[in-house]
N, C-alpha and C positions, 0 to 999 in steps of 0.2 A: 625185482623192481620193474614196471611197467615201464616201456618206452614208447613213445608220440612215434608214429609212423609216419612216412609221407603221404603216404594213401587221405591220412588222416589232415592232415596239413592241406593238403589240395582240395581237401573237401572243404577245410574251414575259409581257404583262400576263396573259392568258385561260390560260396557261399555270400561273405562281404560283398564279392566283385557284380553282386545282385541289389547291392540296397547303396541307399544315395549318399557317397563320401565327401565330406564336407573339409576346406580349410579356412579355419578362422584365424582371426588378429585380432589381437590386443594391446589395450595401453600399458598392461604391467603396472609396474609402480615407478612413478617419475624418479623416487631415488636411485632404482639402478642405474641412471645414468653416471652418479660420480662414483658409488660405491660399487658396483657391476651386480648381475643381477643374484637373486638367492639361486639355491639349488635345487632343479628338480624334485618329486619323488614322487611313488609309484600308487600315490593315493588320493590325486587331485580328480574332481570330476569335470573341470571345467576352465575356461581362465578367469584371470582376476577381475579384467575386466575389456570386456569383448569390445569390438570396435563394430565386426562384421563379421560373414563368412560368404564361401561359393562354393558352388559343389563341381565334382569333380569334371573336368572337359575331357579328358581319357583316365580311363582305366586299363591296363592290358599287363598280362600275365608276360612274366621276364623270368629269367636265368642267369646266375654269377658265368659270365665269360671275359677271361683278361683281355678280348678284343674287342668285347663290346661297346657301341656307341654310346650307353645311358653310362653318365661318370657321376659317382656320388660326390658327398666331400669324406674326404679320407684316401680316396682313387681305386676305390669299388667301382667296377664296372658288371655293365648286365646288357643281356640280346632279349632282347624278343623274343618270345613262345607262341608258334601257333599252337599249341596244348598246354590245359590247366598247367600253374605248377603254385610252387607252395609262397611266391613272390609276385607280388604285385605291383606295378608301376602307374605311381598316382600323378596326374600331373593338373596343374588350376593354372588357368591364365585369368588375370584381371585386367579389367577394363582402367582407360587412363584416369576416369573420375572417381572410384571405385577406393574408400578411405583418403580420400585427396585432404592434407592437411593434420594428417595424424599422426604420431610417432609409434612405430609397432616396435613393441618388444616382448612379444610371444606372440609363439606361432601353435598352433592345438590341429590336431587331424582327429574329424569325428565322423565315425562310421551311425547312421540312421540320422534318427532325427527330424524334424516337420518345422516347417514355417506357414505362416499365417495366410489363412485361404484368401481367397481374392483379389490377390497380386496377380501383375500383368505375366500372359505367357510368354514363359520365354525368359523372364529372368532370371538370373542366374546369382548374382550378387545380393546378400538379406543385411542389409544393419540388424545392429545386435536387436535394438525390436522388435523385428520381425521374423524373429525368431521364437517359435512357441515351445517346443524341447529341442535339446541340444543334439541329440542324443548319447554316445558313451565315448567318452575321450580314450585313444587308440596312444595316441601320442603328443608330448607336449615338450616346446623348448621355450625354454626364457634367453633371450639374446644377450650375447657378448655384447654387440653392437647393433646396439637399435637402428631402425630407420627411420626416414621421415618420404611418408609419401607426398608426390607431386601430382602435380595432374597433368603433366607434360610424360610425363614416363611409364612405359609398360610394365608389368610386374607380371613373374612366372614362378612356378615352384613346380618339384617334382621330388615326389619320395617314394624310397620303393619301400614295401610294407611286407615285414615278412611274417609266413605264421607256420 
């Protein structure tokens, strides 16, 4: 039986950590709010229904260390790598007008992808329109608990991506 290397893994990682990782939001489906939401699975290409997306503000290669600063949820922890490794630490910070008035109940992390030329440089936030491919959905959750965004409030995410 063949087995994944790490060799090979850090190539697939150093590879990603070259093309532009996007996190999008969604409205889901307004029912999950009283019934909670459906369940994942391993065959969707996209979400139900996009709000927006940003691409990524760091990317940097990490390591499972039980002293490390990055805390997932579960209480995974990871350090910092100054060398490739087979984990990647994705983090998007959004601006405070950035989905202001929306309720997100999926989150999608997409690795490639293209938005629509002749946007202003520099920015970083696309509504779902200006989005011309998505490109290949990496990862996807549907929320226990939705949110609603403000436009008073910062919003951050960080996921570590492993392969």
């Amino acid at each position: 039986m063949a087995v994944l290397q790490d060799a090979g893994r850090i190539k697939v990682a150093r590879l990603v950590a070259t093309q532009p990782i996007y996190l999008a939001w969604g409205r889901g489906r307004p029912a999950w709010d009283a019934a909670g939401p459906e369940p994942e699975n391993t065959t969707h290409t996209g979400l139900i229904s996009e709000i927006g997306r940003i691409i990524a503000t760091s990317v940097q290669f990490v390591v499972p260390d039980d002293a490390g600063a990055i805390e997932m949820p579960g209480g995974n922890r990871y350090a910092l790598s100054a060398v490739p490794t087979q984990w990647l630490y994705v983090s998007w910070d959004f601006r405070y007008d950035d989905a202001a008035g929306e309720t997100v109940r999926e989150l999608g992390v997409f690795l490639g992808g293209t938005v629509a030329a002749g946007l202003p440089a520099g920015q970083r936030y696309f509504p779902a329109e200006q989005v011309t491919s998505p490109g290949d959905l990496y990862t996807l959750e549907h929320l226990a608990e939705p949110f609603k965004r403000v436009g008073n409030t910062l919003e951050g995410q960080g996921f570590v991506l492993p392969f």
